[in-house]
Backbone bond lengths (Angstrom), bond angles and torsions (degrees), N, CA, C in turn:
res aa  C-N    CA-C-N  psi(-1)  N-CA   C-N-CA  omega(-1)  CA-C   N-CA-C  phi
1 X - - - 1.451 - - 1.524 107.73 -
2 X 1.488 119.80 139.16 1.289 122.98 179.86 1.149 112.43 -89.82
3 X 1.551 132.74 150.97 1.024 156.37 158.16 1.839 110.24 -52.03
4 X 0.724 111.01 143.52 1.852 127.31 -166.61 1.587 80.85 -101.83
5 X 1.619 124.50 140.86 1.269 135.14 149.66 1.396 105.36 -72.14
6 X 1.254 136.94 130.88 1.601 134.09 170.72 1.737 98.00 -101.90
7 X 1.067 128.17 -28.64 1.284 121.79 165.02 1.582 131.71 16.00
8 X 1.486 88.67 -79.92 1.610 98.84 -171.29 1.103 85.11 -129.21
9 X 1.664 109.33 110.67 1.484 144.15 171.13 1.573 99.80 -53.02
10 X 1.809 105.76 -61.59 1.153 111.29 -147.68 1.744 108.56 -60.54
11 X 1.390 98.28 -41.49 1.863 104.75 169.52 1.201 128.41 -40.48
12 X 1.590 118.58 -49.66 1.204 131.87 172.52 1.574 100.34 -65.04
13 X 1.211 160.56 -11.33 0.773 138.66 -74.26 2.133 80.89 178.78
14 X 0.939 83.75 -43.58 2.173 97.62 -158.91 1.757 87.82 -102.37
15 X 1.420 103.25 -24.05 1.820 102.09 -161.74 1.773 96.64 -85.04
16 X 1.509 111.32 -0.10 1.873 118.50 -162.25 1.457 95.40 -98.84
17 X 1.624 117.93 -23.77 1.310 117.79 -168.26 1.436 126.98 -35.41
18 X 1.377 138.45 106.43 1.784 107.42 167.84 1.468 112.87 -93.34
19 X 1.178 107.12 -172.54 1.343 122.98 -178.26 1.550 126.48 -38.40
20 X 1.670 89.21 -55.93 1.348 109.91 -169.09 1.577 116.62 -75.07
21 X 1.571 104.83 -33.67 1.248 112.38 169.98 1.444 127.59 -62.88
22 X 1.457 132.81 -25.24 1.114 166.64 -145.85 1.992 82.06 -103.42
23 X 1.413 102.51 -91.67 1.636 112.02 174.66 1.595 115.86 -27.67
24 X 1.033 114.94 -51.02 1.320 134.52 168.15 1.835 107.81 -47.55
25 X 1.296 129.05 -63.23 1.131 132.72 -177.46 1.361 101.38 -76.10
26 X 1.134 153.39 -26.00 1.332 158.59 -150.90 1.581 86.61 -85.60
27 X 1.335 102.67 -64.78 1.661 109.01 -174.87 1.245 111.32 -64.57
28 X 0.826 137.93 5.85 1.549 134.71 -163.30 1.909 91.37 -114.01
29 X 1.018 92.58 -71.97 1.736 91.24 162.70 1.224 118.38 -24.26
30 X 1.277 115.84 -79.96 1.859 117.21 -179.43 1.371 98.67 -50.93
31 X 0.697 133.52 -48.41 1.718 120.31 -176.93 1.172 123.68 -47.58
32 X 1.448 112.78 -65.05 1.616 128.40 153.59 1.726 120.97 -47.70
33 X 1.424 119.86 7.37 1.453 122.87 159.39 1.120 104.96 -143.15
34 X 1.289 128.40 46.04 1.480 114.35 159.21 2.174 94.92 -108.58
35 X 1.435 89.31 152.50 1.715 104.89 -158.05 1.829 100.02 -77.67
36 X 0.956 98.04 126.20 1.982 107.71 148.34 1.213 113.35 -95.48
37 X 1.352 95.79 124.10 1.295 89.99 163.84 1.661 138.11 -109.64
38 X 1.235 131.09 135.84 1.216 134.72 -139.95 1.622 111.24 -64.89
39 X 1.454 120.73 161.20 1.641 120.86 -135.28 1.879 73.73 -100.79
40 X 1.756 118.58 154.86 1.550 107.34 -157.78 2.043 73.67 -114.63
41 X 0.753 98.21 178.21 1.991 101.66 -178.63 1.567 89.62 -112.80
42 X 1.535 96.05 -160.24 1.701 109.06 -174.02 1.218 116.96 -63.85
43 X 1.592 101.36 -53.86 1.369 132.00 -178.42 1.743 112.41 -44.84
44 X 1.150 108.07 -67.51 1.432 122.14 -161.98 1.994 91.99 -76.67
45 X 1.263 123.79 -21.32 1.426 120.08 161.10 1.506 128.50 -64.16
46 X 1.509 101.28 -23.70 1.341 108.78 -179.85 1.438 112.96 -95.45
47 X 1.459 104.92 -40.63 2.214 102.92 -179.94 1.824 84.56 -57.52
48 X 1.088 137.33 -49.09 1.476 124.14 -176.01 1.264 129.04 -38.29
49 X 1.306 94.27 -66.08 1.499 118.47 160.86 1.705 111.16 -20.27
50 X 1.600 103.40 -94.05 1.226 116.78 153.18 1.347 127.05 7.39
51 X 1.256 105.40 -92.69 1.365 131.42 170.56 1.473 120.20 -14.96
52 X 1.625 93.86 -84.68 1.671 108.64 159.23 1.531 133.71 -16.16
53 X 2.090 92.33 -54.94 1.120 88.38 -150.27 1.838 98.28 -91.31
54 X 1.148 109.71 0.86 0.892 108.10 179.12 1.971 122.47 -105.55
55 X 1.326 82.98 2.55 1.802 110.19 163.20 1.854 105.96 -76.68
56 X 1.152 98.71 -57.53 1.393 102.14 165.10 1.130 166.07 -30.32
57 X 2.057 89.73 -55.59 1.521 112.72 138.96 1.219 143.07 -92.91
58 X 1.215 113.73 -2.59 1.376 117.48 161.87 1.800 121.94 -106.41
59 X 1.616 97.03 10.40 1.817 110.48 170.28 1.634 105.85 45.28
60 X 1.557 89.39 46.55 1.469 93.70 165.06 1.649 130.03 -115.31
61 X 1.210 119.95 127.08 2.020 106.34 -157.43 1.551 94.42 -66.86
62 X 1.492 88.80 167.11 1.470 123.01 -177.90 1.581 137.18 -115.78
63 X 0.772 148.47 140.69 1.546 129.26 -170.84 1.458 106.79 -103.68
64 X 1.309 137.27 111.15 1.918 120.05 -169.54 1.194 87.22 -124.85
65 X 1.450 96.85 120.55 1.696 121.58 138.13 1.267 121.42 -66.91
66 X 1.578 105.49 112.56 1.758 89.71 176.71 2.038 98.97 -139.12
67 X 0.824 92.20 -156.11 1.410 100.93 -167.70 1.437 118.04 -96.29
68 X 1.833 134.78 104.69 1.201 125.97 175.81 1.165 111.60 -87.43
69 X 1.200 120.65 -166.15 1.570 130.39 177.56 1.292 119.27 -56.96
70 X 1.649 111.51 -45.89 1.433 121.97 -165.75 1.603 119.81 -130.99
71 X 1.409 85.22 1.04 1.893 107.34 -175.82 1.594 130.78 -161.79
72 X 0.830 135.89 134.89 1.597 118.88 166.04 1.979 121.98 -37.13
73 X 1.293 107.73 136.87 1.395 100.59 175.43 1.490 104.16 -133.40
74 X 1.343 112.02 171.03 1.131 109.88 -166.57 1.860 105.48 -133.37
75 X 1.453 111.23 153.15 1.979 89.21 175.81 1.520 76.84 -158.01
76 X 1.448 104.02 136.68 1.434 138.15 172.43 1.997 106.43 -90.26
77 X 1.225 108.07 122.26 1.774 102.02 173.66 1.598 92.77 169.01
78 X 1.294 102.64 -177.70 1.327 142.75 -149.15 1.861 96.24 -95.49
79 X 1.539 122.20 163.40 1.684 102.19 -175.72 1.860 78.45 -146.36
80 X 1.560 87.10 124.08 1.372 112.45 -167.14 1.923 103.81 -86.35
81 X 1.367 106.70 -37.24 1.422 124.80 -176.72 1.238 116.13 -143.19
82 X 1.309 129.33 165.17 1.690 122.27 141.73 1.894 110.11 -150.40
83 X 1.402 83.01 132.78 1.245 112.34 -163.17 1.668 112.26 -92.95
84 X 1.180 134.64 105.16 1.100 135.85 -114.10 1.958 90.91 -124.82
85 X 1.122 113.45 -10.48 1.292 122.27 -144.16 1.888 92.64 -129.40
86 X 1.424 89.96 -67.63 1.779 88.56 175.05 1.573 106.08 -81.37
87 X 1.673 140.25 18.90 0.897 116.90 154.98 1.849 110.81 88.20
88 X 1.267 107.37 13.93 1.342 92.86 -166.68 1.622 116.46 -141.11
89 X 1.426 150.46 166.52 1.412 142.80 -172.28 1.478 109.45 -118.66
């Protein structure tokens, strides 16, 4: 009977992996990098506000930073409405 190298823990260690455990950490990852995005105060609600509404009436585009899944994104265009209630442009 052979002797087991104990050596390199970590080898023995990566070679034990199953499936699920693997799936398991995978998800755990994406979780831990998907983006929050930071809480805006009164102030910075209102230059928005503003902004918009005055994108609106003068049919001038806008650049919005808003919040993706895993990062900030950004979209350049024109603002057809704003919806004040559902939160949305």
């Amino acid at each position: 009977m052979s002797k087991l190298d104990r050596s390199n823990i970590l080898w023995e260690s990566i070679r034990m992996f199953l499936v699920e455990h693997r799936e398991a950490i995978l998800k755990q990852r994406k979780e831990a990098a998907r983006f929050i995005p930071p809480e805006l105060d009164e102030q910075a609600l209102e230059e928005m506000s503003y902004i918009l509404q005055e994108a609106l009436e003068l049919e001038q585009p806008v650049l919005a930073t808003y919040a993706g899944e895993y990062e900030e994104k950004q979209f350049c265009g024109f603002i057809d409405k704003i919806d004040t209630l559902g939160k949305y442009i």
